[in-house]
C-alpha positions in Angstrom: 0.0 0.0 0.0 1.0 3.3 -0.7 1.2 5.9 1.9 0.4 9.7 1.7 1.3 12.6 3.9 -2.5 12.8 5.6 -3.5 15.8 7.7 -2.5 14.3 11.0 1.0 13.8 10.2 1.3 17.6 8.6 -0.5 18.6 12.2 2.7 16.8 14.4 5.4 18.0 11.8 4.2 21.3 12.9 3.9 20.5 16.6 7.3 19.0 16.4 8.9 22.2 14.8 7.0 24.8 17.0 8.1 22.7 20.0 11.6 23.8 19.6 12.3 27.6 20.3 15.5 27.7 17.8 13.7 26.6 15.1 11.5 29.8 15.3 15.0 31.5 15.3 16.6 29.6 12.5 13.7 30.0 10.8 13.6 34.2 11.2 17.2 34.2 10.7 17.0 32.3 7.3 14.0 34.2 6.1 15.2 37.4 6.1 19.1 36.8 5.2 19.5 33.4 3.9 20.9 29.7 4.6 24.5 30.2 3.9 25.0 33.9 5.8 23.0 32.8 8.4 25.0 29.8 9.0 28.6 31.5 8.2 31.2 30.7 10.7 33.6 33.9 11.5 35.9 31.7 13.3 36.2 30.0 10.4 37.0 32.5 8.4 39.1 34.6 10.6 41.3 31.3 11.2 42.1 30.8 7.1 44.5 33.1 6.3 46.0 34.4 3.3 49.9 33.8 4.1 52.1 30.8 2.8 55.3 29.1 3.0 55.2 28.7 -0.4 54.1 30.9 -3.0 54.7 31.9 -6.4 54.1 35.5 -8.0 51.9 35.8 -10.5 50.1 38.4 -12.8 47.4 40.5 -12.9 44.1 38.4 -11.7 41.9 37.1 -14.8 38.5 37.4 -15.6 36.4 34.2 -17.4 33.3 36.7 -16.9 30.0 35.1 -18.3 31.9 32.2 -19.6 32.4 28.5 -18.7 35.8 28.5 -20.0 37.6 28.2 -16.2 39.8 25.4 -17.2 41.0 27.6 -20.3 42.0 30.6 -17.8 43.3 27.9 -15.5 45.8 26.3 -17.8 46.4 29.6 -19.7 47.3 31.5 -16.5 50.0 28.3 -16.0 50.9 29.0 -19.4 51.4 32.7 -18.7 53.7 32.6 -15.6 56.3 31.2 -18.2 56.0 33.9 -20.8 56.3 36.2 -17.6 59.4 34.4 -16.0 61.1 34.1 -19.2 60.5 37.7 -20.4 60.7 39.7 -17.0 57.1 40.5 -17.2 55.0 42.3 -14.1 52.2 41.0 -15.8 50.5 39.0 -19.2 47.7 37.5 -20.8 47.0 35.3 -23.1 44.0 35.4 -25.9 41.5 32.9 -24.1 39.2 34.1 -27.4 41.8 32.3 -29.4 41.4 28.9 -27.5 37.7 29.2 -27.3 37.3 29.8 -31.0 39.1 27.0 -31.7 37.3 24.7 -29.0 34.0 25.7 -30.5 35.0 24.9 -34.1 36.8 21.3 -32.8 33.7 20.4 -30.5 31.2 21.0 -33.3 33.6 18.8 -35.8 34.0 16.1 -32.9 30.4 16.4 -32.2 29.4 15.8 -36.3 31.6 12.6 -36.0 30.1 12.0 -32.8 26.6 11.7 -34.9 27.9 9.8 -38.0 29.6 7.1 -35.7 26.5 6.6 -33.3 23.4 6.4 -36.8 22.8 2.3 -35.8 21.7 3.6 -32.6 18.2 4.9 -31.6 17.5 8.6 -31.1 15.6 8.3 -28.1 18.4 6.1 -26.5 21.1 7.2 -23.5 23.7 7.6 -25.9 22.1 9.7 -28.3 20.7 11.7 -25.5 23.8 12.4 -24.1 25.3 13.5 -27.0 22.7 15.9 -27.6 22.3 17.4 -24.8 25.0 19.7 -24.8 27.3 19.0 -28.2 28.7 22.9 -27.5 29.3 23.3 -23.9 32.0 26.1 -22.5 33.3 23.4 -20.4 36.6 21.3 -21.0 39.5 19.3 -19.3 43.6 20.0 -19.3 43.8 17.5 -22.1 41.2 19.5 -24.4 43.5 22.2 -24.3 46.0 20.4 -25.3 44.9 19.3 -28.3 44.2 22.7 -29.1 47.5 24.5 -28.4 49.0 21.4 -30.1 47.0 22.2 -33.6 46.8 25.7 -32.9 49.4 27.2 -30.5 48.5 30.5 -28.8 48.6 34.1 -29.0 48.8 36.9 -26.3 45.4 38.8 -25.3 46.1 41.5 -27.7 46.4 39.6 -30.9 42.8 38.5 -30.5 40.8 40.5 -27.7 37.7 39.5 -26.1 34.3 39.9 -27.5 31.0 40.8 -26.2 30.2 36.9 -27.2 33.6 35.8 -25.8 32.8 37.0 -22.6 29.2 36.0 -22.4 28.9 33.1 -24.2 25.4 32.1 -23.6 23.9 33.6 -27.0 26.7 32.4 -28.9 26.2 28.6 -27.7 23.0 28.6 -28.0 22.2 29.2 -31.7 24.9 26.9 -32.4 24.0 24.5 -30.0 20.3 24.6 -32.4 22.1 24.5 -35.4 24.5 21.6 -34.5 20.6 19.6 -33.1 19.4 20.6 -36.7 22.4 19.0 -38.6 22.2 15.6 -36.7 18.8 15.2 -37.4 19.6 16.1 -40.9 22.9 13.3 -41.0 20.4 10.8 -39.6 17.4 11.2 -41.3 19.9 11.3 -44.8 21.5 8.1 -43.5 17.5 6.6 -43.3 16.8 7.7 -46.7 20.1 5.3 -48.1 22.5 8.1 -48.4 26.4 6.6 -48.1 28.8 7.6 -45.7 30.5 9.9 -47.6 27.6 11.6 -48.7 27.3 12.6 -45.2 30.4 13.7 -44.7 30.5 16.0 -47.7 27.2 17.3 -46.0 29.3 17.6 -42.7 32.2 19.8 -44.4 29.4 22.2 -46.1 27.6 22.2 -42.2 31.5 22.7 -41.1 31.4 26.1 -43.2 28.7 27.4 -41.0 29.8 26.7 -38.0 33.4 28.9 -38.6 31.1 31.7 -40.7 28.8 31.9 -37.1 32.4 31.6 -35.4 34.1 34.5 -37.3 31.0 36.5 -36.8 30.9 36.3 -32.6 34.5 36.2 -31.7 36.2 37.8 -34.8 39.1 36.3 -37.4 41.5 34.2 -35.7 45.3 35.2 -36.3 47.5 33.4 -38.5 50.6 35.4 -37.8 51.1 38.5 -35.6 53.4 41.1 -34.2 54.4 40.5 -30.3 55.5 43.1 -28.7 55.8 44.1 -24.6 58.1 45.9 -22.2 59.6 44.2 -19.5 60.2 45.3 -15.2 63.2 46.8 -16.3 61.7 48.7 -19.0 63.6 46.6 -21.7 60.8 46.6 -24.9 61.0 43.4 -26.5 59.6 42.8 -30.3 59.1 39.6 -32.6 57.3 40.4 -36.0 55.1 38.2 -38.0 55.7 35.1 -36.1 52.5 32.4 -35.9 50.9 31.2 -32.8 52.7 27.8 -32.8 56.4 29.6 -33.0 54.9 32.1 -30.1 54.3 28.7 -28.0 57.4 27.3 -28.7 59.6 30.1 -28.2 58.1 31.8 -25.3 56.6 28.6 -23.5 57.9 26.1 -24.7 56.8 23.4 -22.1 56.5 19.8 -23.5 52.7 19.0 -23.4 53.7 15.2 -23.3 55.0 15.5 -20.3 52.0 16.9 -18.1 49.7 14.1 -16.5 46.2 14.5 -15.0 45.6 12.6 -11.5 42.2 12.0 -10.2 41.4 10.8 -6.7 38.1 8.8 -7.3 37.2 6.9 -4.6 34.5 4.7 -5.7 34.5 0.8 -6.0 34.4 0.9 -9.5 37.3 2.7 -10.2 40.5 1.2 -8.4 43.5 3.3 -7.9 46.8 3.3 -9.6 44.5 2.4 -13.1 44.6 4.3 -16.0 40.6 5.6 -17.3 39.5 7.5 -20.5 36.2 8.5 -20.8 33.9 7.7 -24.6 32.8 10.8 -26.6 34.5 12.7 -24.7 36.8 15.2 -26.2 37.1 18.1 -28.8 39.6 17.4 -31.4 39.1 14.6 -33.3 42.8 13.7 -33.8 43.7 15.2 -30.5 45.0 13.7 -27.5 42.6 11.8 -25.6 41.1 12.3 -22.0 43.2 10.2 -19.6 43.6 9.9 -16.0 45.4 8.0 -13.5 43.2 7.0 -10.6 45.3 7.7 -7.1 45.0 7.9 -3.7 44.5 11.7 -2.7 48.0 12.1 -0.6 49.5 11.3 -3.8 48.0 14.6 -5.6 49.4 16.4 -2.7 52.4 15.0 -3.1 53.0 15.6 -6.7 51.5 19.3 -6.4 53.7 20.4 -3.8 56.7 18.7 -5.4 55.9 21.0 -8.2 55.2 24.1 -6.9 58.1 24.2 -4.4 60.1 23.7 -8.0 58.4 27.0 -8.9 55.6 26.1 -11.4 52.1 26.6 -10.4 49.4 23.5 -10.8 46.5 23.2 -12.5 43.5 21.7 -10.9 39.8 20.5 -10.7 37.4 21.0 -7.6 33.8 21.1 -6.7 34.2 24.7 -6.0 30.7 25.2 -4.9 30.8 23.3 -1.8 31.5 24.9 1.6 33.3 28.2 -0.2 32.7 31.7 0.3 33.6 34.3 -2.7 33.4 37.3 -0.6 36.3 36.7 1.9 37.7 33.8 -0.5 37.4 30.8 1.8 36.8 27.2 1.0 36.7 25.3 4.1 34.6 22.5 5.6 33.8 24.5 9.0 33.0 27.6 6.9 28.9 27.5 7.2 27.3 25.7 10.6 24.3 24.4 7.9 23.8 21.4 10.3 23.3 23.2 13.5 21.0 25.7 12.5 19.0 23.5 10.3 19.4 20.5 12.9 20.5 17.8 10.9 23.0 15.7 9.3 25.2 14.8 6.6 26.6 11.8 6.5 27.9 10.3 2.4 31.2 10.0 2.0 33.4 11.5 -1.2 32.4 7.7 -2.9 29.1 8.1 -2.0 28.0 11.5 -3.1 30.0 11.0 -6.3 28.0 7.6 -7.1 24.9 9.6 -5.6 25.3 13.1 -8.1 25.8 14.9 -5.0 29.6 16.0 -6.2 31.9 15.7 -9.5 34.3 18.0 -10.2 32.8 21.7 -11.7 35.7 24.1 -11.9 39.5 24.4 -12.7 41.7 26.7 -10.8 45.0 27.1 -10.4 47.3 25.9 -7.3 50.1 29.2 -6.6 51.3 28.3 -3.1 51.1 26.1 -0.3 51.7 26.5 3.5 53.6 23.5 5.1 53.3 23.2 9.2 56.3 22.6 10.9 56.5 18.9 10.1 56.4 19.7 6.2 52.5 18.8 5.9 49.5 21.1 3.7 47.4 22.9 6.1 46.1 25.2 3.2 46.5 26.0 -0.5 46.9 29.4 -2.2 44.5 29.4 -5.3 44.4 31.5 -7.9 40.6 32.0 -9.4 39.1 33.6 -12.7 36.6 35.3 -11.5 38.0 38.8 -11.1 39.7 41.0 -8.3 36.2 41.4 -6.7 35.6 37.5 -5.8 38.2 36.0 -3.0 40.8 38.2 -2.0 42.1 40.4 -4.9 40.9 37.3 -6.8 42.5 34.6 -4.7 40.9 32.2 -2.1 42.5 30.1 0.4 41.4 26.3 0.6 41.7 24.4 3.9 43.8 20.9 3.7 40.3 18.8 4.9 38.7 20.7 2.3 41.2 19.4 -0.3 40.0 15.8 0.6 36.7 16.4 0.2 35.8 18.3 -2.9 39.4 18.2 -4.8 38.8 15.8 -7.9 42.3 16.8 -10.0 45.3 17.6 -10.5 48.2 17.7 -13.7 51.8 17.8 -12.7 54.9 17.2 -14.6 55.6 13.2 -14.8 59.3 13.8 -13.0 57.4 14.7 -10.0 56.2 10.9 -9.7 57.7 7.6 -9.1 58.5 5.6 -12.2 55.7 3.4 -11.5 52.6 5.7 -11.5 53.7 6.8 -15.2 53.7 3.4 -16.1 50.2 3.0 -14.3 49.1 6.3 -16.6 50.3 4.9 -19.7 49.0 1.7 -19.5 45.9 0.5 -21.9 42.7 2.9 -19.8 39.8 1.3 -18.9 36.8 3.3 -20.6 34.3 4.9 -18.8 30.3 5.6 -20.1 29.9 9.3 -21.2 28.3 10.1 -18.3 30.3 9.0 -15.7 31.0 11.6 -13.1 35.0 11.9 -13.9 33.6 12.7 -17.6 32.9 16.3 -15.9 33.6 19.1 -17.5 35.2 22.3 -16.2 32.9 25.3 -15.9 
């Protein structure tokens, strides 16, 4: 038999609640100012401070604005402290309009394949749905990026500014989002009708044409070649004419891509550590590099991410930066809101559970500048470096708690010669796939 909620159990919920004093005061408090500042902990917050044993200097704080494209910033703003280092800069950006018009035009293309390799299978399947529920999504992971400096290279800011749809990208994704749903029902319902495989694809390369024209339009030309040309601390004025965006990475960055490895600390039974995963459908260019991960325990990240910073290179990573973080006073720490006093409960999943449950995946990259070691050489808390601006955090950077780093960190890419011989082998060996929708098939927002 099914049971409803009848009128006598509404009657001692309510009895139960106005029994209790507090809750009348919880529930005044929450009312008028919300859960999360009326549950914020100032010890908490007074107790995280901004101060580290290690830390590395950095540029001007980034803005991703109305974007998704945090793991581009992330990685770019790794990408920028070499140009810096190398050239004497106080400060330097790089175009991230340059990477996202080249993620767009790959994702489309990978998305178009995506189609023509999936026609056997039905539209109103998982698969299928999947794939068209977001074929144009801001979001991405270190190894997107790499394909895309790989084919590309990069350019500084100035070679190709930011747009009004750069910045906001909502308007942007969306119309090609409904173009890209109107080509794959037009490759499928041509397959039905008996056209050949290469029939399609010569319809792909015309739907191709759009996609860069809509491109061109939002975001602008991309460069082929360009003038580079800054001024260093000590006023030195440095110029390179006409070079392309590969030579610019190899000359002023230069770091072999090869090289870099992302760890993830998954927990879950069906992922056991010190395995290799990739994840299907799951990618951006087609002949790119795909998404890999070796699965490891999470002292291991915090090994190999303080190993690389105190060598003086910051550290891209992944989080779930929404949980237990503040943006105001740039705090992300488990004791920061008192949610379970005031509403008189309990939490109780652990990091397997609430991935297996949807309750956490990773949902932003960052980037790791410092680190403070206690006495005994262990993390108590992390200096990030955000891309949200100088007004969220402090002057754009938050400070993350050691137990929150256990929780809610997800990734991390380091140089291989910062881990023993045997977790490369672990990371190169033949990945186990996982299903699209897996939770480390997350993307970076």
């Amino acid at each position: 038999m099914k049971e409803s909620l009848t009128k006598e159990t509404l009657e001692a919920f309510q009895n139960d609640f106005r029994a209790n004093t507090l809750h009348t005061v919880a529930k005044n408090a929450v009312t008028v100012n919300g859960l999360l500042k009326s549950s914020r902990n100032s010890e908490a917050a007074r107790s995280t401070r901004h101060e580290f044993s290690i830390s590395l200097e950095q540029g001007e704080i980034t803005n991703q604005m109305q974007s998704g494209r945090c793991w581009m910033f992330a990685a770019l703003n790794t990408f920028r402290f070499e140009v810096m280092k190398k050239l004497n800069l106080e400060t330097f950006e790089l175009s991230q309009n340059y990477t996202l018009f080249y993620d767009k035009l790959e994702k489309a293309n990978y998305f178009l394949e995506s189609i023509l390799d999936t026609l056997k299978e039905p539209v109103n399947g998982r698969l299928i749905s999947h794939l068209l529920t977001d074929p144009l999504g801001d979001g991405g992971q270190w190894d997107m990026l790499c394909s895309i400096i790989r084919k590309y290279g990069l350019v500084p800011k100035d070679a190709m500014p930011e747009t009004a749809c750069s910045s906001a990208t909502r308007e942007m994704a969306g119309y090609m989002t409904k173009k890209l749903r109107e080509f794959a029902c037009t490759l499928r319902k041509a397959n039905e009708s008996g056209a050949s495989i290469d029939e399609l694809r010569m319809q792909k390369e015309s739907m191709m044409n759009e996609i860069y024209r809509i491109l061109c339009i939002c975001l602008g030309e991309p460069p082929k070649t360009f003038d580079f040309e800054v001024r260093d601390k000590d006023k030195n004025f440095h110029r390179d004419t006409q070079i392309t965006p590969q030579q610019f990475y190899e000359k002023y960055i230069s770091l072999n891509l090869d090289d870099y490895i992302s760890l993830i600390n998954a927990p879950t039974s069906d992922k056991p550590y010190h395995r290799s995963y990739s994840v299907k459908y799951l990618g951006n260019v087609k002949e790119g590099r795909p998404v890999r991960y070796l699965n490891l325990e999470i002292e291991e990240l915090k090994k190999a991410a303080i190993a690389q910073m105190q060598d003086g290179s910051p550290v891209w990573f992944g989080c779930d930066v929404g949980k237990y973080s503040c943006g105001e006073n740039g705090v992300m720490d488990l004791d920061l809101y008192q949610t379970e006093e005031l509403l008189g409960t309990t939490y109780h999943m652990t990091k397997a559970e609430r991935l297996d449950y949807h309750e956490s995946l990773m949902t932003h990259a960052m980037t790791f500048m410092g680190v403070n070691l206690d006495e005994n050489g262990n993390p108590d808390r992390w200096r990030v470096e955000n891309s949200w601006g100088e007004k969220s955090g402090k002057k754009g950077y938050y400070v993350m708690s050691d137990a929150w780093f256990d929780e809610y960190m997800y990734q991390v890419v380091v140089n291989k010669k910062y881990l023993p011989e045997q977790f490369v082998k672990e990371y190169e060996s033949e990945p186990i796939l996982l299903e699209p929708w897996d939770p480390m098939g997350s993307l970076a927002l």
